[in-house]
C-alpha positions as CSV (number, residue, x, y, z in Angstrom):
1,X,9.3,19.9,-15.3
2,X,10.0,17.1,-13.0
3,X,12.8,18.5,-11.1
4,X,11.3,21.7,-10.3
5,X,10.7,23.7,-7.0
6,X,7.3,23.3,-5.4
7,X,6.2,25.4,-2.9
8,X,2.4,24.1,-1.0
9,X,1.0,26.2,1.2
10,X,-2.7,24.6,2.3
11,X,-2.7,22.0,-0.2
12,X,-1.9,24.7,-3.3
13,X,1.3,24.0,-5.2
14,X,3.3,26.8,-6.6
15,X,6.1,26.8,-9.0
16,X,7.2,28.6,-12.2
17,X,9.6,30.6,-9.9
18,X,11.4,33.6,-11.7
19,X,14.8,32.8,-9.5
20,X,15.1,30.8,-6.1
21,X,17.5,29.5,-3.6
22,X,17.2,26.2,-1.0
23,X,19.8,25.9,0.9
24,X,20.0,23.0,3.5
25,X,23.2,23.0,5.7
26,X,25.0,20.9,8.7
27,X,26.2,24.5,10.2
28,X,22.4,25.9,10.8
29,X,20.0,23.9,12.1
30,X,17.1,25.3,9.6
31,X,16.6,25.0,6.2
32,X,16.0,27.7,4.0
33,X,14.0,29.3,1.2
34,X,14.0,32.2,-0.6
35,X,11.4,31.9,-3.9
36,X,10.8,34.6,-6.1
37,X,8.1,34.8,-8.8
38,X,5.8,37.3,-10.9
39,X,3.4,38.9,-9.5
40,X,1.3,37.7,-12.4
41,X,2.3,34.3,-13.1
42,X,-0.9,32.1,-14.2
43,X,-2.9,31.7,-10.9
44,X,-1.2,34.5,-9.5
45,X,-4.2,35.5,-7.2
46,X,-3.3,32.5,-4.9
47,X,0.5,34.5,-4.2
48,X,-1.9,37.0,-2.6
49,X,-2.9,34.2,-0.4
50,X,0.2,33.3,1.3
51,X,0.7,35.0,4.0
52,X,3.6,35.1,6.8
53,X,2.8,32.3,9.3
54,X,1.9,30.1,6.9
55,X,2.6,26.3,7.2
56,X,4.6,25.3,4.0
57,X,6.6,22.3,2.6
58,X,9.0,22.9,-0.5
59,X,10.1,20.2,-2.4
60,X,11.8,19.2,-5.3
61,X,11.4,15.9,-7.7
62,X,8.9,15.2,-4.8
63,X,11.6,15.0,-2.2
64,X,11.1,17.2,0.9
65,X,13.5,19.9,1.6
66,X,12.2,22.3,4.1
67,X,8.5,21.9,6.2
68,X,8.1,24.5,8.1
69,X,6.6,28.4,7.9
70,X,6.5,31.8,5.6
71,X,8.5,34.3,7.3
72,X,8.3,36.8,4.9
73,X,6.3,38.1,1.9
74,X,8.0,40.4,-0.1
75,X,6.0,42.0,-2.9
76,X,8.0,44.5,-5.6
77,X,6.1,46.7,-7.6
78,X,8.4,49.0,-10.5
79,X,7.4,50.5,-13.5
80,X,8.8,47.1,-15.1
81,X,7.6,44.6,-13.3
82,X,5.3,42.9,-10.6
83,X,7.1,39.9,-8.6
84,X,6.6,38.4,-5.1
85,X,9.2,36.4,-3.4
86,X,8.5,33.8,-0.3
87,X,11.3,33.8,2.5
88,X,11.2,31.0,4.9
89,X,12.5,28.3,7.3
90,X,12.6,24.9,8.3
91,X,9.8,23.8,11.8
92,X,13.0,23.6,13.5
93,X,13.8,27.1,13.3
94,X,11.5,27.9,15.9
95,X,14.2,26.0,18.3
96,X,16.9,28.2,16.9
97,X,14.9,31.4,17.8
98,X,12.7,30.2,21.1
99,X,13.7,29.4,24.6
100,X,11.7,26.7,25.7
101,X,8.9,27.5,28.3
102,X,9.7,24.1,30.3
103,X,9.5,24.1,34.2
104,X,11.1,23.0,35.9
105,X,13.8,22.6,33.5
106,X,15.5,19.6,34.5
107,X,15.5,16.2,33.4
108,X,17.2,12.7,34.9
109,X,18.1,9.6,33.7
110,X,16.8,10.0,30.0
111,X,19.1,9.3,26.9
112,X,20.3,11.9,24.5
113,X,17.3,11.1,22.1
114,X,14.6,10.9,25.2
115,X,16.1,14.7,26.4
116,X,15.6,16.2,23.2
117,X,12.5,15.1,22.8
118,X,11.1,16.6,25.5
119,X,12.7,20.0,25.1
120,X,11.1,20.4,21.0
121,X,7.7,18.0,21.4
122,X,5.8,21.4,22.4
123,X,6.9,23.2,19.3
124,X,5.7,20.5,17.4
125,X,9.1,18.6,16.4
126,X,9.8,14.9,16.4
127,X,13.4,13.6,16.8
128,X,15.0,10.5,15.6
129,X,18.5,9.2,15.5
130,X,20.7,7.9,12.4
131,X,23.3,6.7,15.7
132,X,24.3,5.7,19.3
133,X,23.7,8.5,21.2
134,X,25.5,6.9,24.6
135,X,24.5,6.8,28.1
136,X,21.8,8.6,29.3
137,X,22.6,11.9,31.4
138,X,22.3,11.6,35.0
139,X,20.8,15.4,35.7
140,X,20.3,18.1,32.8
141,X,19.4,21.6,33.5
142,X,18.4,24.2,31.2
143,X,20.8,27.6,32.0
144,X,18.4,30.8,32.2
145,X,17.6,32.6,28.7
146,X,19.5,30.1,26.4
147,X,17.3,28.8,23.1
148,X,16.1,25.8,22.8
149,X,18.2,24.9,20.0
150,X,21.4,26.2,22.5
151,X,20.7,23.3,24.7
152,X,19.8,21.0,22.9
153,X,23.4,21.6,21.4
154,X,24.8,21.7,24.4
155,X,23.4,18.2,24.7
156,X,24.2,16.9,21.8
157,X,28.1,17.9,22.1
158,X,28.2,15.8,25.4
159,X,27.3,12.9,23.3
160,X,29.6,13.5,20.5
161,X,27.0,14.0,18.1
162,X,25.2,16.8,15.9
163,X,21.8,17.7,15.5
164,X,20.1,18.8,12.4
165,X,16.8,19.2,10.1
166,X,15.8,16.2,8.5
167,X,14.5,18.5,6.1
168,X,10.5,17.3,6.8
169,X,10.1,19.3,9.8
170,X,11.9,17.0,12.2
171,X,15.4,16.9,14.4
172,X,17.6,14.3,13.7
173,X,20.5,13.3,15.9
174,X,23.4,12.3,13.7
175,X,27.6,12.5,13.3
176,X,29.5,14.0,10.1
177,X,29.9,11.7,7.9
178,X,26.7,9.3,8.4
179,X,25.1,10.5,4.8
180,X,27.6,7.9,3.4
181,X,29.2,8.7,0.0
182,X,28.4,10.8,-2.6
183,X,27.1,9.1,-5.9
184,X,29.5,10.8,-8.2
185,X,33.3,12.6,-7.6
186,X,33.9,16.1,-8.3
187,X,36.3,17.3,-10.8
188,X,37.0,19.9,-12.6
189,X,37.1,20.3,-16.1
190,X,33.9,17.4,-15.9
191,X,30.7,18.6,-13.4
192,X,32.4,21.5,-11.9
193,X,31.2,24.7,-13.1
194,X,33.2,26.6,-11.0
195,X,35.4,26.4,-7.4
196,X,36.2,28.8,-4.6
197,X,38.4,27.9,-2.0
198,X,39.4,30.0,1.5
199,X,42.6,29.0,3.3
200,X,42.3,30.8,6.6
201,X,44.5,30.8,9.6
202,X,42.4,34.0,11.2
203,X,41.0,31.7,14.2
204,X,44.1,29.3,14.3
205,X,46.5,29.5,16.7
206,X,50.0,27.5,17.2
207,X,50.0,26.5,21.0
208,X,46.2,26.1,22.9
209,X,46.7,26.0,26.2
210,X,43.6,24.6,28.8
211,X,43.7,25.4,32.3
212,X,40.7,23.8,34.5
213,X,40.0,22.6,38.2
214,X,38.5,19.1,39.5
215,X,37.7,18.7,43.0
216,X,40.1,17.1,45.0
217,X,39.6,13.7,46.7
218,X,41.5,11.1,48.4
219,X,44.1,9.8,45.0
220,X,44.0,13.5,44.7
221,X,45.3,16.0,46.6
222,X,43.7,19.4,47.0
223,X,46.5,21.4,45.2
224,X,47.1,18.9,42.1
225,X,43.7,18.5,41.7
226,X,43.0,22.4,41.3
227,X,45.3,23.6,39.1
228,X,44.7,21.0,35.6
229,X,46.9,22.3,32.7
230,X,46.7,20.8,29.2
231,X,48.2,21.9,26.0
232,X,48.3,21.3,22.3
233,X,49.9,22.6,18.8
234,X,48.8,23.0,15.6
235,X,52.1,22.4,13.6
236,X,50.8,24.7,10.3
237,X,51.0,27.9,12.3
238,X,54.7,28.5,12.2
239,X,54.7,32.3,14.4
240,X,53.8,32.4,17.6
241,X,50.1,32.8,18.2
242,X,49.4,31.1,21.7
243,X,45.4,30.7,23.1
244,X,44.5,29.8,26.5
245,X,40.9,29.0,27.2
246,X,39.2,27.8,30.5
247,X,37.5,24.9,30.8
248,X,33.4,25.3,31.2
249,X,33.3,21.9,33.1
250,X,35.5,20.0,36.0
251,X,38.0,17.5,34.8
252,X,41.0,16.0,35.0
253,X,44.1,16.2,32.9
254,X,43.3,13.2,30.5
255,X,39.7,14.8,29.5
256,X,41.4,18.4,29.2
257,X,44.4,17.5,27.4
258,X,41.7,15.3,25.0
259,X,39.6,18.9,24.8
260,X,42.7,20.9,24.0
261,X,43.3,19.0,21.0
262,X,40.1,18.6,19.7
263,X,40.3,22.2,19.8
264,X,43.5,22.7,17.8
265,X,42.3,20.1,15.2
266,X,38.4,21.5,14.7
267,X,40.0,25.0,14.3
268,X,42.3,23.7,11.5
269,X,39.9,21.6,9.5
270,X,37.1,24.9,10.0
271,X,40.0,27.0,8.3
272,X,39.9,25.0,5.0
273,X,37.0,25.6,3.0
274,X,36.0,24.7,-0.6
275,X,32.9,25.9,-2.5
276,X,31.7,24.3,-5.4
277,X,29.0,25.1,-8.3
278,X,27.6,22.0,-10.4
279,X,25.2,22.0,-13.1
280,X,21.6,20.6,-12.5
281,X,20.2,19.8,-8.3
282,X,21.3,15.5,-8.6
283,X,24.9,14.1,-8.3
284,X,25.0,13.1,-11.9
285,X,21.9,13.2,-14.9
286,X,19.5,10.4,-12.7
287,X,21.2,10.4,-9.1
288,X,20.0,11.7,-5.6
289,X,19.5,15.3,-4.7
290,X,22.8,16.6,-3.5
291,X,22.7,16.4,0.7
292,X,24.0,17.7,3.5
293,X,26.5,15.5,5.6
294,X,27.8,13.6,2.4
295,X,31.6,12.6,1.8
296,X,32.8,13.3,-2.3
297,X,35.8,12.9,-3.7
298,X,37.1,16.4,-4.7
299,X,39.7,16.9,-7.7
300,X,39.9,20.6,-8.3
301,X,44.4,20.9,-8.6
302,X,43.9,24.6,-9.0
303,X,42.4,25.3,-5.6
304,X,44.4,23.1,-3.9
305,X,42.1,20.0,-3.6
306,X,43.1,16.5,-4.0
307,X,40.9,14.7,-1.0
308,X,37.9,13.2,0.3
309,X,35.4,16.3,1.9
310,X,32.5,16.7,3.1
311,X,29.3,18.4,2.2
312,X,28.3,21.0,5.2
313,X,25.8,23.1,2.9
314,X,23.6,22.5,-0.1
315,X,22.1,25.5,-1.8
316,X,19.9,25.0,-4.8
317,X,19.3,27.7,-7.2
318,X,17.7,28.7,-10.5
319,X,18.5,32.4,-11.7
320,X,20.7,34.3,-14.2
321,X,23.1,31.7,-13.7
322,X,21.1,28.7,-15.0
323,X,19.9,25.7,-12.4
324,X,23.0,25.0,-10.5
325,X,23.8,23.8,-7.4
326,X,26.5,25.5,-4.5
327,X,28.1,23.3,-2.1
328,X,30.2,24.1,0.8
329,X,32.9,21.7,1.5
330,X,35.3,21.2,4.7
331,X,37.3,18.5,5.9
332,X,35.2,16.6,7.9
333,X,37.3,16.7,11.1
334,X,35.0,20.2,11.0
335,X,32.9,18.0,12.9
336,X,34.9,15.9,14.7
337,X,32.6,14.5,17.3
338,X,35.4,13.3,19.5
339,X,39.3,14.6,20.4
340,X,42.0,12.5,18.8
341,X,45.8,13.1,18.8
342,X,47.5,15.4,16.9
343,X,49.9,13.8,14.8
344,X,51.5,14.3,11.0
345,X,51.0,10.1,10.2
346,X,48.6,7.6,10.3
347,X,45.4,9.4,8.3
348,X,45.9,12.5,10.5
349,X,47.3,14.5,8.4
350,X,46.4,18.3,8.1
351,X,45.5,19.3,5.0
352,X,47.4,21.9,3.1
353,X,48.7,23.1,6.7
């Protein structure tokens, strides 16, 4: 079948899975596979080839999803049955798990794109950017035992922007939102096969409070200038649940009242999450491959749901369930690259708060 799930490990596709899962997601920075299949499927000989380590691609319709290794080989042996799965990740989960062997681990004048580069080019990893990624940084140190992904992160987050798999074995340096628009809505009661939705206010809290220091200098004097205090509220929590965090860098009251309510507003949009299962892997019978980092227009009145989203998490699967497709929806100030006001008008409304 055209649309199925091909796994090539040196050159050698395989398919014909009994059940499988790809997930690709804006939340971890590998892709995923989890393939299972008989252990005596035709050519079934070249399963006992594969071996963990492996360099692998899987793709579906002929579009990359994940190039990178075989972590696991699973073989399951029962009076029943003989089956094999294949568990792996994305190139780029060898930043999640590594610390990068660099010295001396410290970089000036490079832009966000150039720094990046140079922490994954010896694992193998290009990077590329869909955006601006701003001015370059004037020093930038890697801190003692953090993974290369952790600073690259870090990075990233000074720039306002978020880095992810491009699903073909590379980094790229992107915002939420930059997929563009979904090709179809959702809805129930027409491509929605079924909807969960969690409302949370477990890591919300109604007053965040910010306290920081910035050296003093001559507009400043050394008292005001050690003691910066900024706070913000997040009007749907209606008891009193106060936060106070520290700021991890020097600033003054304008950049930590601007952090403060980026915080409040993140934490809110994170609280609000929809998943959906569609039939089939495309958005509609002949569109694209559902994506990562996608905006849809979701219609599900049951859960709630009456609002543009976006798509932080792709899984496809084929199983007891038919070939469906899960995504994981949030509102996309999830990923707000940058601190804006909190306020109930003007598009900045908070959703079912």
């Amino acid at each position: 079948m055209p649309d199925d799930i091909v796994l090539n490990v040196g050159g050698t596709e395989h398919g014909g899975w009994k059940s499988l899962a790809v997930t690709r997601s804006l939340e971890e920075l590998a892709g995923s596979f989890d393939l299972t299949v008989s252990d005596r499927w035709p050519g079934s000989t070249a399963g006992k080839r594969i071996a963990p380590g492996d360099a692998c691609t899987v793709s579906l319709g002929g579009e990359l999803l994940v190039s990178g290794y075989v972590d696991d080989v699973r073989p399951r042996i029962d009076a029943d049955s003989h089956e094999v799965a294949f568990k792996g990740r994305d190139r780029t989960a060898d930043l999640v798990d590594c610390s990068p062997a660099l010295e001396p681990g410290e970089w000036r004048n490079l832009q966000l794109t150039q720094l990046v580069a140079a922490i994954a080019e010896p694992f193998g990893i290009a990077v590329t950017s869909q955006v601006s990624v701003g001015e370059p940084f004037a020093t930038f140190r890697l801190e003692q035992g953090e993974t290369a992904f952790e600073a690259i992160d870090r990075a990233a987050r000074q720039r306002k922007v978020l880095a992810t798999s491009d699903g073909a074995g590379g980094l790229v340096l992107t915002r939420a939102g930059a997929g563009a628009r979904a090709a179809v809505a959702l809805r129930v009661g027409d491509n929605v096969l079924s909807g969960e939705a969690v409302y949370s206010q477990r890591d919300r809290f109604s007053t965040y409070v910010i306290k920081g220091q910035q050296p003093g200098d001559d507009a400043w004097g050394e008292t005001t200038a050690a003691h910066v205090r900024a706070e913000a509220r997040d009007p749907g929590i209606r008891r009193h649940r106060p936060m106070t965090l520290i700021a991890d860098q020097p600033g003054g009251e304008a950049s930590q009242q601007a952090r403060v309510e980026w915080e409040a507003r993140t934490r809110a949009a994170r609280g609000r999450r929809v998943e959906i299962s569609v039939q089939g892997w495309r958005q509609g019978e002949a569109g694209p491959l559902w994506r990562p980092n996608v905006l849809v227009d979701c219609h599900h009145p049951d859960l709630g749901v009456e609002t543009d989203l976006l798509v932080s998490s792709v899984t496809f699967e084929r199983g007891g369930n038919g070939t469906i497709t899960r995504l994981s929806l949030l509102p996309a100030d999830a990923f707000l690259p940058e601190p804006v006001e909190l306020t109930s008008k003007g598009g900045t409304d908070l959703w079912l708060s």
